[in-house]
PDB file as gemmi writes it, atoms N, CA and C in Angstrom:
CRYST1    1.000    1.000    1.000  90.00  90.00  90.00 P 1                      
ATOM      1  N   UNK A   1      -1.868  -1.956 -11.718  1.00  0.00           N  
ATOM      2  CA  UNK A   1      -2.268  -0.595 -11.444  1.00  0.00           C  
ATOM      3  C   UNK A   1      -1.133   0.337 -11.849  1.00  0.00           C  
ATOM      4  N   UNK A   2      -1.408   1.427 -12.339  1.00  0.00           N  
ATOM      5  CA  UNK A   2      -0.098   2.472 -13.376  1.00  0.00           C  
ATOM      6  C   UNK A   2       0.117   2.972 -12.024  1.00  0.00           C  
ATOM      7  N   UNK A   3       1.533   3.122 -11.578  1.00  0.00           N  
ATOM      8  CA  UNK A   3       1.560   4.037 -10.208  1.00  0.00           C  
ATOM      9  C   UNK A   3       2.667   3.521  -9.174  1.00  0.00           C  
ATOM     10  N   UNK A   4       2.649   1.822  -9.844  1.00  0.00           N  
ATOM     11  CA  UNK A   4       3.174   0.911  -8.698  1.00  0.00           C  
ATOM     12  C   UNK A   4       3.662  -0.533  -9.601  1.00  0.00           C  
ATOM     13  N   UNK A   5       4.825  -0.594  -9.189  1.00  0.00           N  
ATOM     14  CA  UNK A   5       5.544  -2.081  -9.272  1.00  0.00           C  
ATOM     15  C   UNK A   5       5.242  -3.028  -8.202  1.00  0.00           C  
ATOM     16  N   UNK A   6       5.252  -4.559  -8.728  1.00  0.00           N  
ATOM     17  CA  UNK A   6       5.053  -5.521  -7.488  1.00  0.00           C  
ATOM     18  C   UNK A   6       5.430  -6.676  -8.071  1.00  0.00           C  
ATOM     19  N   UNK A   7       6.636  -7.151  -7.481  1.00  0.00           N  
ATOM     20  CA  UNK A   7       6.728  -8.611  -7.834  1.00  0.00           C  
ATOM     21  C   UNK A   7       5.744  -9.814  -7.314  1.00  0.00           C  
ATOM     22  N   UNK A   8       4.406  -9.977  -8.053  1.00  0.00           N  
ATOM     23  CA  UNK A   8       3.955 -11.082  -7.285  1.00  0.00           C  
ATOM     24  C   UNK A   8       4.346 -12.642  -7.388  1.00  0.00           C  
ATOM     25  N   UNK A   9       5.030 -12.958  -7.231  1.00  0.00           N  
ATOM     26  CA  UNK A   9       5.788 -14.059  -7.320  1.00  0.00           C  
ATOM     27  C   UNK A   9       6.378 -14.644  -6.187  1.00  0.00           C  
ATOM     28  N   UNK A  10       6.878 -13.187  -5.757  1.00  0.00           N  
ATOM     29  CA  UNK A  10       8.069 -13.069  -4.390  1.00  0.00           C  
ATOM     30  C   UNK A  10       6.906 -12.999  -2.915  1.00  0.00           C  
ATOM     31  N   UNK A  11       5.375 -13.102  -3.441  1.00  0.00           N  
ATOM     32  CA  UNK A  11       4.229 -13.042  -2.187  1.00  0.00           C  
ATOM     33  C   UNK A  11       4.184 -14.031  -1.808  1.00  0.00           C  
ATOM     34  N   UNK A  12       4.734 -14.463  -0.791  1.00  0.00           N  
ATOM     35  CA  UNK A  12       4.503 -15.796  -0.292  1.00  0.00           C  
ATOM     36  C   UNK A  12       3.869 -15.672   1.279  1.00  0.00           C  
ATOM     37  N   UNK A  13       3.698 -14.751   2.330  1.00  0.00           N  
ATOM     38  CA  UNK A  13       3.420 -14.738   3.327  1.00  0.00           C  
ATOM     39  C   UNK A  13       2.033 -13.437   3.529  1.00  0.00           C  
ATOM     40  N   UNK A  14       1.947 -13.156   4.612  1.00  0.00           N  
ATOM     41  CA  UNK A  14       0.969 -11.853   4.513  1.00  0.00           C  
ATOM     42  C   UNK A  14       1.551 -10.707   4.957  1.00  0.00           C  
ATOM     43  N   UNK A  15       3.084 -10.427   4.121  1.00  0.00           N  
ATOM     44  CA  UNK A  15       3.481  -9.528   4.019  1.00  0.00           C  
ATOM     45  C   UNK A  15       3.560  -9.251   2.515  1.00  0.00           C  
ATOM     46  N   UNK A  16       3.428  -7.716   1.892  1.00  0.00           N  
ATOM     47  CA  UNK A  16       3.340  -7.318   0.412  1.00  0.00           C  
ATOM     48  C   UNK A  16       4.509  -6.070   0.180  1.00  0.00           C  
ATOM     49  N   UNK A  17       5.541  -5.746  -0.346  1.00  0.00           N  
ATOM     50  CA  UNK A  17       6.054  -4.584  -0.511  1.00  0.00           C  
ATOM     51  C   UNK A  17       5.632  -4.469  -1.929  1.00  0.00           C  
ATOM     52  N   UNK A  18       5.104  -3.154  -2.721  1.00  0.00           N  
ATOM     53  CA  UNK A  18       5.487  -2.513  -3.605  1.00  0.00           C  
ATOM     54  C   UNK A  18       6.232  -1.369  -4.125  1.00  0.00           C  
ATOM     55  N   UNK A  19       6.665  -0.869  -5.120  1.00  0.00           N  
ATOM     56  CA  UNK A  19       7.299   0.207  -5.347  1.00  0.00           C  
ATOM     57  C   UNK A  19       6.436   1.063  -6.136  1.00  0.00           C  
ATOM     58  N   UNK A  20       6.278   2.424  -5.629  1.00  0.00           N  
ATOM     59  CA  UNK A  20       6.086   3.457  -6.075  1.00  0.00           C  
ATOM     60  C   UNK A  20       6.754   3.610  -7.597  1.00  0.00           C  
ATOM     61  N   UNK A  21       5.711   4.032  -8.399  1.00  0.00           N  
ATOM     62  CA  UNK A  21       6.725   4.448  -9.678  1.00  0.00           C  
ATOM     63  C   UNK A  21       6.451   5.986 -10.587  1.00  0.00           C  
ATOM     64  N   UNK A  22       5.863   6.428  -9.571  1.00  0.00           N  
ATOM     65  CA  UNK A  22       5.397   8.411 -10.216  1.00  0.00           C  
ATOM     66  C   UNK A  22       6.628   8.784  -9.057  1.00  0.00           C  
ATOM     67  N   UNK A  23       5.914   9.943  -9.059  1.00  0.00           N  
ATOM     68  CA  UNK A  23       6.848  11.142  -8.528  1.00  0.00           C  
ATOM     69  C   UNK A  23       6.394  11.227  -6.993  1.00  0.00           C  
ATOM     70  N   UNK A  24       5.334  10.730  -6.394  1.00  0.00           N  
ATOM     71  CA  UNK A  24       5.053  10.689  -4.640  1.00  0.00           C  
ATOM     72  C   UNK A  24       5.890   9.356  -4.484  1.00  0.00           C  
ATOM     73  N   UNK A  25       6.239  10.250  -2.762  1.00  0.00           N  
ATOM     74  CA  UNK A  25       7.381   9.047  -1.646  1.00  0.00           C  
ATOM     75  C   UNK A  25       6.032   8.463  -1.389  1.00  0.00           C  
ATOM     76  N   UNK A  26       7.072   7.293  -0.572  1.00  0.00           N  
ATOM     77  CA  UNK A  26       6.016   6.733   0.238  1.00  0.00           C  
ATOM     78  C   UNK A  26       5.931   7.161   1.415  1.00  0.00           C  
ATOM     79  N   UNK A  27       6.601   8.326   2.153  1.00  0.00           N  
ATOM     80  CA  UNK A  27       6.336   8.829   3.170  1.00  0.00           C  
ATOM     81  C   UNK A  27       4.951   9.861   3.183  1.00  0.00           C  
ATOM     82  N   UNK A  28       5.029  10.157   1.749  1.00  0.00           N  
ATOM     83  CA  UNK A  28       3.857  10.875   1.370  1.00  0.00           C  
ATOM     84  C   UNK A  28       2.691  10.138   1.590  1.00  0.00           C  
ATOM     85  N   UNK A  29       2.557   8.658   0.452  1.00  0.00           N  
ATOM     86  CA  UNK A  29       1.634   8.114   0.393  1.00  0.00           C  
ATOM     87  C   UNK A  29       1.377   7.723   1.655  1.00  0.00           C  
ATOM     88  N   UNK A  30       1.945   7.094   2.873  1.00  0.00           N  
ATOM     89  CA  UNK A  30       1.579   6.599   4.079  1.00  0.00           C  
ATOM     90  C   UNK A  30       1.158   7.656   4.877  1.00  0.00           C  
ATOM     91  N   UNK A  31       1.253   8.738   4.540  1.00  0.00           N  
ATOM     92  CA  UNK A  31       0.384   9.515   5.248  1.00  0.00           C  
ATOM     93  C   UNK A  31      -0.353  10.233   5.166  1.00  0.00           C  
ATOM     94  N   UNK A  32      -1.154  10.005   3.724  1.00  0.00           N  
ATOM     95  CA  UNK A  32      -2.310  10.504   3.245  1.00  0.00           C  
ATOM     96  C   UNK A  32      -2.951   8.648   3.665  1.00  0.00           C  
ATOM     97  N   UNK A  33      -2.856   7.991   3.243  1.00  0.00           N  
ATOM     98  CA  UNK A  33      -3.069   6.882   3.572  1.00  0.00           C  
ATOM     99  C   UNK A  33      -3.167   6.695   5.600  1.00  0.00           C  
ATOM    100  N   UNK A  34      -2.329   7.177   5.870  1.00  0.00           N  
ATOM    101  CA  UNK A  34      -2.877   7.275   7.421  1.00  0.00           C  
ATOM    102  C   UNK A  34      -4.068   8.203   8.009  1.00  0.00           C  
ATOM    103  N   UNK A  35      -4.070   9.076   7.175  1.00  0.00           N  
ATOM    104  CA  UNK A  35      -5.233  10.299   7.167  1.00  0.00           C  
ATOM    105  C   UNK A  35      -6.910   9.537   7.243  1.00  0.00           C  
ATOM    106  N   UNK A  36      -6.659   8.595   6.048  1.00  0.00           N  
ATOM    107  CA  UNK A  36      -7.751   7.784   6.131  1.00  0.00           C  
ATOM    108  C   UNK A  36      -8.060   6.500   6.608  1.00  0.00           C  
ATOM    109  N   UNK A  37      -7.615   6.603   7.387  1.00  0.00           N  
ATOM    110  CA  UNK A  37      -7.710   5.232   8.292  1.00  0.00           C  
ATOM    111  C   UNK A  37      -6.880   3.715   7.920  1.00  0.00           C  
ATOM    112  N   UNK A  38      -6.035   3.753   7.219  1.00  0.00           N  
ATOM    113  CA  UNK A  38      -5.794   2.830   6.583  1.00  0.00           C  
ATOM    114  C   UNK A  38      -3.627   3.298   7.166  1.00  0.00           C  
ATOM    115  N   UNK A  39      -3.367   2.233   7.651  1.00  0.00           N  
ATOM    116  CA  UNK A  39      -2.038   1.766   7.814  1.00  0.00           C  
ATOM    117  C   UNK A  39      -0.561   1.241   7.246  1.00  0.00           C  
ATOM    118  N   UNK A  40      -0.048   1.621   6.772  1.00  0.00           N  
ATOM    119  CA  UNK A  40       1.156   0.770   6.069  1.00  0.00           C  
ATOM    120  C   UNK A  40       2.626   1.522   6.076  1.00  0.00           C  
ATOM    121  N   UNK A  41       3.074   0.875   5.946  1.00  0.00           N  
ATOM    122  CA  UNK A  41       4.796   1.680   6.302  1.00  0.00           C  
ATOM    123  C   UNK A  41       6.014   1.622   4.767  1.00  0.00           C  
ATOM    124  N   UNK A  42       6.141   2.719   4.545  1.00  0.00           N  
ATOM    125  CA  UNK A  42       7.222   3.159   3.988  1.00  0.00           C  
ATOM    126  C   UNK A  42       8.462   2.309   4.152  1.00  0.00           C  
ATOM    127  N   UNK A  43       9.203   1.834   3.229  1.00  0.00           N  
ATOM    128  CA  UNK A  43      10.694   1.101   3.746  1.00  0.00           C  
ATOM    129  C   UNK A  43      11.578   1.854   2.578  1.00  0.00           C  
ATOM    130  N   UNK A  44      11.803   2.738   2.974  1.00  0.00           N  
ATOM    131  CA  UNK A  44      12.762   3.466   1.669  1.00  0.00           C  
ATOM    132  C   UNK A  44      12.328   4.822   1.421  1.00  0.00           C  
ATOM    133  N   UNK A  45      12.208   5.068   0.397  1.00  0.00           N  
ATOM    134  CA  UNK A  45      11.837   6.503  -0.418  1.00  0.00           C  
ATOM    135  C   UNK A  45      11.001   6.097  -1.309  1.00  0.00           C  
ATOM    136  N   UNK A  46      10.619   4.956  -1.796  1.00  0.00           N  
ATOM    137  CA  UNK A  46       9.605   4.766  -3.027  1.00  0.00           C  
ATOM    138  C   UNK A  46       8.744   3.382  -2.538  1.00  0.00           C  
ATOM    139  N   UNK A  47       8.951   2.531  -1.715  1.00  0.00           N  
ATOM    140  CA  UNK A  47       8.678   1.211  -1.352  1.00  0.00           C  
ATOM    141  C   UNK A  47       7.857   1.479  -0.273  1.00  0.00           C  
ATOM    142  N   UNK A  48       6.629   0.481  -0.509  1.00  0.00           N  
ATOM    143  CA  UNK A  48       5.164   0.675   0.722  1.00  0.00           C  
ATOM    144  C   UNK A  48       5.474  -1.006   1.194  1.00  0.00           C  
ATOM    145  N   UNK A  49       4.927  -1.365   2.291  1.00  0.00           N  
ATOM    146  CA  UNK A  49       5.167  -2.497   3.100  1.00  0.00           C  
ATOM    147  C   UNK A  49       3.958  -2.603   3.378  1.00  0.00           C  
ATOM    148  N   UNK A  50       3.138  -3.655   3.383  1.00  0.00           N  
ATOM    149  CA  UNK A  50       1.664  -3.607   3.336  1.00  0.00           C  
ATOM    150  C   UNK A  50       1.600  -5.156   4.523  1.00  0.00           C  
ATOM    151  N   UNK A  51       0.795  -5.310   5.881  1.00  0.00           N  
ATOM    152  CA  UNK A  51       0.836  -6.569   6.359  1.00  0.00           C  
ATOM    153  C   UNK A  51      -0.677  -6.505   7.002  1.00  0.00           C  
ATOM    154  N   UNK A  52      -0.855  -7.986   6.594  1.00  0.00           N  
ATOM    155  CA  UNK A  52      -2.458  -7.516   7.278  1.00  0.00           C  
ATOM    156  C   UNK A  52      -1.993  -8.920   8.452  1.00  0.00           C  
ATOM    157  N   UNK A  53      -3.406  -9.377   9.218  1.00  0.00           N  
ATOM    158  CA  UNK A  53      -3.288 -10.302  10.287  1.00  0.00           C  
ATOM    159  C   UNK A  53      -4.365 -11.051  10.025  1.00  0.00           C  
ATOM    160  N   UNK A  54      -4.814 -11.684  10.749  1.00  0.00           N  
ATOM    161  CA  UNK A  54      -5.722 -13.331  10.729  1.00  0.00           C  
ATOM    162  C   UNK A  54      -7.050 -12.635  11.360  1.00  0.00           C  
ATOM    163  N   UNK A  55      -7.061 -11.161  12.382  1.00  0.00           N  
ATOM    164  CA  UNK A  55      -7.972 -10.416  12.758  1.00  0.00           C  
ATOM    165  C   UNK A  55      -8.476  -9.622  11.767  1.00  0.00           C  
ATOM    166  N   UNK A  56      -8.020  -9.343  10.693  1.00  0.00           N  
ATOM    167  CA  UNK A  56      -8.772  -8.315   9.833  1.00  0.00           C  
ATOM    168  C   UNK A  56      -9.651  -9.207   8.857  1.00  0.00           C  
ATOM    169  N   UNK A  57     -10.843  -9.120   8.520  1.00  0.00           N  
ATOM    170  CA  UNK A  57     -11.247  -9.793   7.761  1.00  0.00           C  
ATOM    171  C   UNK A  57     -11.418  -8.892   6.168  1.00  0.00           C  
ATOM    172  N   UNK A  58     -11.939  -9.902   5.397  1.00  0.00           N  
ATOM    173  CA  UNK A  58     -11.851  -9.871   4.290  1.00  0.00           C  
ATOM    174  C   UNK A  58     -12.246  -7.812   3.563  1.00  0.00           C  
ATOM    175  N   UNK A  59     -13.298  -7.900   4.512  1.00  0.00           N  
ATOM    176  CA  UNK A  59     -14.029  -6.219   4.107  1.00  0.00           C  
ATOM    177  C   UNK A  59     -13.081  -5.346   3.910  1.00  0.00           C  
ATOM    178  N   UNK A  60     -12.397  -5.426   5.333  1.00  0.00           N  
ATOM    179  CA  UNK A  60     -11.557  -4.142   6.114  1.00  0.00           C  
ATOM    180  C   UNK A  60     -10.314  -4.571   4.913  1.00  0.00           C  
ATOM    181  N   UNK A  61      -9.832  -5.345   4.334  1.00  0.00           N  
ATOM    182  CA  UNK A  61      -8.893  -5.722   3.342  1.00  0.00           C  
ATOM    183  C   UNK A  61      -9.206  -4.631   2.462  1.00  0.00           C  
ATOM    184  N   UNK A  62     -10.336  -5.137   1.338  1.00  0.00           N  
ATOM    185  CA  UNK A  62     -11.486  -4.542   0.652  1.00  0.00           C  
ATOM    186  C   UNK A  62     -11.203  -3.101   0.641  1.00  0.00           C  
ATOM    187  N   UNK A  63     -11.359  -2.438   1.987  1.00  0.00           N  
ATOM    188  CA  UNK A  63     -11.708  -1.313   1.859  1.00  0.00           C  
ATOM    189  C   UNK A  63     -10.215  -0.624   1.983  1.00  0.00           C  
ATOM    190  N   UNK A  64      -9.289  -1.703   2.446  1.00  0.00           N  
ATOM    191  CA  UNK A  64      -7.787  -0.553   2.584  1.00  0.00           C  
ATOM    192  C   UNK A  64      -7.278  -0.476   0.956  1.00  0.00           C  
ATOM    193  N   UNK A  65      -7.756  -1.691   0.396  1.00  0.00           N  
ATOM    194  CA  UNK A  65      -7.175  -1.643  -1.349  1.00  0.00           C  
ATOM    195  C   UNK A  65      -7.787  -0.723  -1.948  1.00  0.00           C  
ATOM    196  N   UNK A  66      -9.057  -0.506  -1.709  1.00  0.00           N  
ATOM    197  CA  UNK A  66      -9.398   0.594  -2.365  1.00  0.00           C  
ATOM    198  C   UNK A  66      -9.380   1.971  -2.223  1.00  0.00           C  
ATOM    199  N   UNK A  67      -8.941   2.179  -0.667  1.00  0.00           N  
ATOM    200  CA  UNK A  67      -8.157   3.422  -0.103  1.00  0.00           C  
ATOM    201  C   UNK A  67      -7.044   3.473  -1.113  1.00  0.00           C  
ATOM    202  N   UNK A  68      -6.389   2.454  -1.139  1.00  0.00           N  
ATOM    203  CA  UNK A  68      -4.952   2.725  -1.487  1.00  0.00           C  
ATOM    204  C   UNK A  68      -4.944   3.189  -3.511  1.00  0.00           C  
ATOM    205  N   UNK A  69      -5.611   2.413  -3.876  1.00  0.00           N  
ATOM    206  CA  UNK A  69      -6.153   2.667  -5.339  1.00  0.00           C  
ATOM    207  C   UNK A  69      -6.346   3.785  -5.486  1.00  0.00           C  
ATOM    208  N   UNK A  70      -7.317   4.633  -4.624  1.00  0.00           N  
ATOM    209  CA  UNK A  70      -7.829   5.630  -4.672  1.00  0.00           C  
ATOM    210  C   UNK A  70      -6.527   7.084  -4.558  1.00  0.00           C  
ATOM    211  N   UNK A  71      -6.046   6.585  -3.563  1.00  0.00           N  
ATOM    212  CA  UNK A  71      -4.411   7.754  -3.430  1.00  0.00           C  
ATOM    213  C   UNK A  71      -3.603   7.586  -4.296  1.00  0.00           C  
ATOM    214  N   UNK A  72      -3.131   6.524  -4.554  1.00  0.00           N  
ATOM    215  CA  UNK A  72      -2.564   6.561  -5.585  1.00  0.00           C  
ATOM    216  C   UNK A  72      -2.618   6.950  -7.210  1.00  0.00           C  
ATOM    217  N   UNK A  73      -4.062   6.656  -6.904  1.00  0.00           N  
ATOM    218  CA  UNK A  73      -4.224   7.527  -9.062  1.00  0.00           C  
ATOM    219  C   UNK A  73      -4.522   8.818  -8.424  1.00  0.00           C  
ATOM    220  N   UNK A  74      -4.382   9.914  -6.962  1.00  0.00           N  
ATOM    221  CA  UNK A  74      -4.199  11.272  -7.443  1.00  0.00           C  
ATOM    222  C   UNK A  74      -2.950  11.461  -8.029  1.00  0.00           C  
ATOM    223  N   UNK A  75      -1.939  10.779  -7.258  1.00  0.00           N  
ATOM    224  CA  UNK A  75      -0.554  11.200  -8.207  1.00  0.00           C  
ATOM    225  C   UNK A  75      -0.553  11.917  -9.198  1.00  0.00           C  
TER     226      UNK A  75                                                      
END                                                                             
């Protein structure tokens, strides 16, 4: 996705960080992203921290990726 770096390699658990790579923080993005129901935390100035649990199922996944897709190409 143009917008965002991610080492997937380094995914080994059900934790995900990526890096921002336009011109929005991630304090920005997490809280347009909190606006819409969808959760994740900032670790830096450009880096999103993404963790889901064994309670969320597959949908609610579904629907936060495509929240997040969605904020991110306004950039």
């Amino acid at each position: 996705m143009d917008g965002v770096e991610i080492e997937l390699d380094g995914v080994e658990t059900n934790i995900v960080v990526f890096r921002l790579t336009g011109e929005r923080s991630a304090a920005e993005l997490t809280n347009r992203l909190k606006a819409r129901g969808v959760l994740m935390s900032a670790v830096g100035t450009d880096a999103i921290r993404l963790v889901t649990h064994l309670d969320v199922g597959r949908g609610a996944c579904m629907t936060a990726a495509e929240v997040l897709g969605e904020e991110i190409a306004v950039a």
